[in-house]
Backbone bond lengths (Angstrom), bond angles and torsions (degrees), N, CA, C in turn:
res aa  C-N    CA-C-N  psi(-1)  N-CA   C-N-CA  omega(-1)  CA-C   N-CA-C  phi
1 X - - - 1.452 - - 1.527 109.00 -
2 X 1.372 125.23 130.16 1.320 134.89 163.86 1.740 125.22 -56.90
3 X 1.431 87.43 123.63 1.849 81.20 -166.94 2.025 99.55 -60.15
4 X 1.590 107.03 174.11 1.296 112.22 -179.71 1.575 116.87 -69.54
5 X 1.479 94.38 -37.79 1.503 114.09 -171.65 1.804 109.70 -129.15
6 X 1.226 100.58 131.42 1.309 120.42 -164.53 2.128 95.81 -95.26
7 X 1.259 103.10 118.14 1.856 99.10 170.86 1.880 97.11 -57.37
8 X 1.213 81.10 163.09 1.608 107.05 167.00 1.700 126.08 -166.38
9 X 0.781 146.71 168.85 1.604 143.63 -163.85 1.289 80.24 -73.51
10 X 1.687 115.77 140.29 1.517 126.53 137.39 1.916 104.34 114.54
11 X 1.785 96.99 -21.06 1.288 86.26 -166.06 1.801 117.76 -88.62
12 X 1.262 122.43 149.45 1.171 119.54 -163.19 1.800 125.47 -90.28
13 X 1.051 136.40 127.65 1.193 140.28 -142.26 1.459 100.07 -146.70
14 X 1.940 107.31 179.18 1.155 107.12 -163.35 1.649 90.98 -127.03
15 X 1.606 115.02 132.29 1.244 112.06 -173.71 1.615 81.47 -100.78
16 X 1.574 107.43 161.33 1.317 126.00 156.20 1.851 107.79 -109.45
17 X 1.524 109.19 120.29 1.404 102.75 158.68 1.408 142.71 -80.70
18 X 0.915 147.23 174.14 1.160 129.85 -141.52 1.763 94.87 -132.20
19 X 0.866 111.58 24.24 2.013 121.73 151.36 2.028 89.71 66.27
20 X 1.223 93.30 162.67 1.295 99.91 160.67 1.551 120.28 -106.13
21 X 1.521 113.11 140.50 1.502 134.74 -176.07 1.382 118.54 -36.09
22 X 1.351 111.27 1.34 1.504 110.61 -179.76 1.534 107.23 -127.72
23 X 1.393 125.22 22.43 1.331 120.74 -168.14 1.782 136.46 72.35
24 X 1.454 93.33 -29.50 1.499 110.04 -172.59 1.639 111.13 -56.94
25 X 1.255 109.04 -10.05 1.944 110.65 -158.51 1.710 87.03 -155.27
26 X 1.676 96.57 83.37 1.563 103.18 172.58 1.477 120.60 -67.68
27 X 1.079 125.72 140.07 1.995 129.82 173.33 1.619 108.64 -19.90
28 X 1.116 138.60 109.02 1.659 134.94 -167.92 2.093 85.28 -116.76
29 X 1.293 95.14 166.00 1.619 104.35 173.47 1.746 95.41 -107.77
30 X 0.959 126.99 130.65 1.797 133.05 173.41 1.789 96.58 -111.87
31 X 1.359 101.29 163.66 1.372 97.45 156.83 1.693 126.01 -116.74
32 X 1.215 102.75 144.85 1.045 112.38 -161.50 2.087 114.45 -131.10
33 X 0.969 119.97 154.29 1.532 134.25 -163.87 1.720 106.56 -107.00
34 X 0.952 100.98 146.64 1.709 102.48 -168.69 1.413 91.62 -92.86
35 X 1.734 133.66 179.38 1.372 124.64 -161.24 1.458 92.16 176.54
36 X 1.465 113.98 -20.98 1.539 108.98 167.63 1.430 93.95 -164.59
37 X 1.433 95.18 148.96 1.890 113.08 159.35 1.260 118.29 -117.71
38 X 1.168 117.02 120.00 1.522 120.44 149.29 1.204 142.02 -64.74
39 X 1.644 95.57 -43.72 1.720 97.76 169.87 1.277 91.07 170.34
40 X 1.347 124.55 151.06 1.774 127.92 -170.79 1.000 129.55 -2.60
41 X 1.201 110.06 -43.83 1.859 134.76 -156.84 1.771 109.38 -93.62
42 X 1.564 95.63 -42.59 1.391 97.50 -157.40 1.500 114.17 -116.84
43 X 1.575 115.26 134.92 2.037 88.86 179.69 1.642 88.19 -154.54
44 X 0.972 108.51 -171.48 1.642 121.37 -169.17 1.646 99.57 -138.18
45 X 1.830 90.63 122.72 1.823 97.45 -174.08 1.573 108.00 -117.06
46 X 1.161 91.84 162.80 1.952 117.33 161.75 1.293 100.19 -101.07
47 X 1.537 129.84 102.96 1.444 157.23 170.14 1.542 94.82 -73.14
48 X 1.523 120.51 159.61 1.368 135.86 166.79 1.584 102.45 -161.60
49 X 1.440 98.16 114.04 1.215 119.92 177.91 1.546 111.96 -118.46
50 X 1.606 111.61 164.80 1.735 108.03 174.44 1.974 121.29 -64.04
51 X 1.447 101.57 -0.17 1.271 84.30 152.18 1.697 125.51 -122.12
52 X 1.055 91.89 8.34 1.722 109.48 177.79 0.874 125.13 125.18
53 X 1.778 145.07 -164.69 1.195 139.43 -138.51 1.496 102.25 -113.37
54 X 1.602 99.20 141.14 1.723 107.32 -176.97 1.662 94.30 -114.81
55 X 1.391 125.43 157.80 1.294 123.87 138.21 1.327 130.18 -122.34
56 X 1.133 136.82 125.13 1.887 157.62 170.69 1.012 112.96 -83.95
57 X 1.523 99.94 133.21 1.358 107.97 -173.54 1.211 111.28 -118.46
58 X 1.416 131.40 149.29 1.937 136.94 -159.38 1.356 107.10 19.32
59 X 1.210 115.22 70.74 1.639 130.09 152.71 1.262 114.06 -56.42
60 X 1.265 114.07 121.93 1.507 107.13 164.19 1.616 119.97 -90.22
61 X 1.319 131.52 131.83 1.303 139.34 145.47 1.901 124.20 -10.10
62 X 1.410 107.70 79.72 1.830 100.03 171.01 1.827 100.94 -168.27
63 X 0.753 79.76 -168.27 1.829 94.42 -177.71 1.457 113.90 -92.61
64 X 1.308 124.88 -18.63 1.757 140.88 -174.65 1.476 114.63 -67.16
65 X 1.285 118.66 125.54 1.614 85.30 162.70 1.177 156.64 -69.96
66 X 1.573 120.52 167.18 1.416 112.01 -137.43 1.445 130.23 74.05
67 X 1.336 120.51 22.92 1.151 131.84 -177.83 1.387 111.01 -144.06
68 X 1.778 107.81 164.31 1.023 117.99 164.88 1.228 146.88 -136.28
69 X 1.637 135.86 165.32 1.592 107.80 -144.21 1.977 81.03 -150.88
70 X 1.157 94.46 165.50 1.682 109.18 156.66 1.503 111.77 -63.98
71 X 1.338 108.88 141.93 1.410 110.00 165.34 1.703 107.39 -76.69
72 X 1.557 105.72 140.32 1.219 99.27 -171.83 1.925 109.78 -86.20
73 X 1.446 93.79 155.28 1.546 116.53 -171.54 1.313 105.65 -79.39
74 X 1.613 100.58 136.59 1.500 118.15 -161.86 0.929 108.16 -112.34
């Protein structure tokens, strides 16, 4: 099945982080900017978090952390 929405450079999305190893800093969603596509699934972002900007590279598309998803429609 064809996703609804196709990534593309520029568009804005929701990264999930991936918490820190001790529990203390649970998985949060940030938003984040697409910066490359690979192909439906996969793209490489500019993250912005409260202490500043991360970038990821070949993210895959899901809800898990370390991933990334559409912000959901309101």
């Amino acid at each position: 099945m064809a996703p609804l929405q196709k990534p593309s450079v520029g568009r804005i999305v929701f990264f999930k982080t991936r918490g820190s190893l001790d529990g203390v800093y649970p998985p949060r969603d940030f938003a984040a900017f697409i910066t490359r596509v690979y192909d439906d699934e996969t793209v490489s972002l500019a993250s912005f978090g409260e202490t500043g900007m991360r970038f990821e590279i070949e993210v895959k598309q899901g809800d898990n952390p370390g991933q990334w998803n559409w912000p959901p429609r309101v």
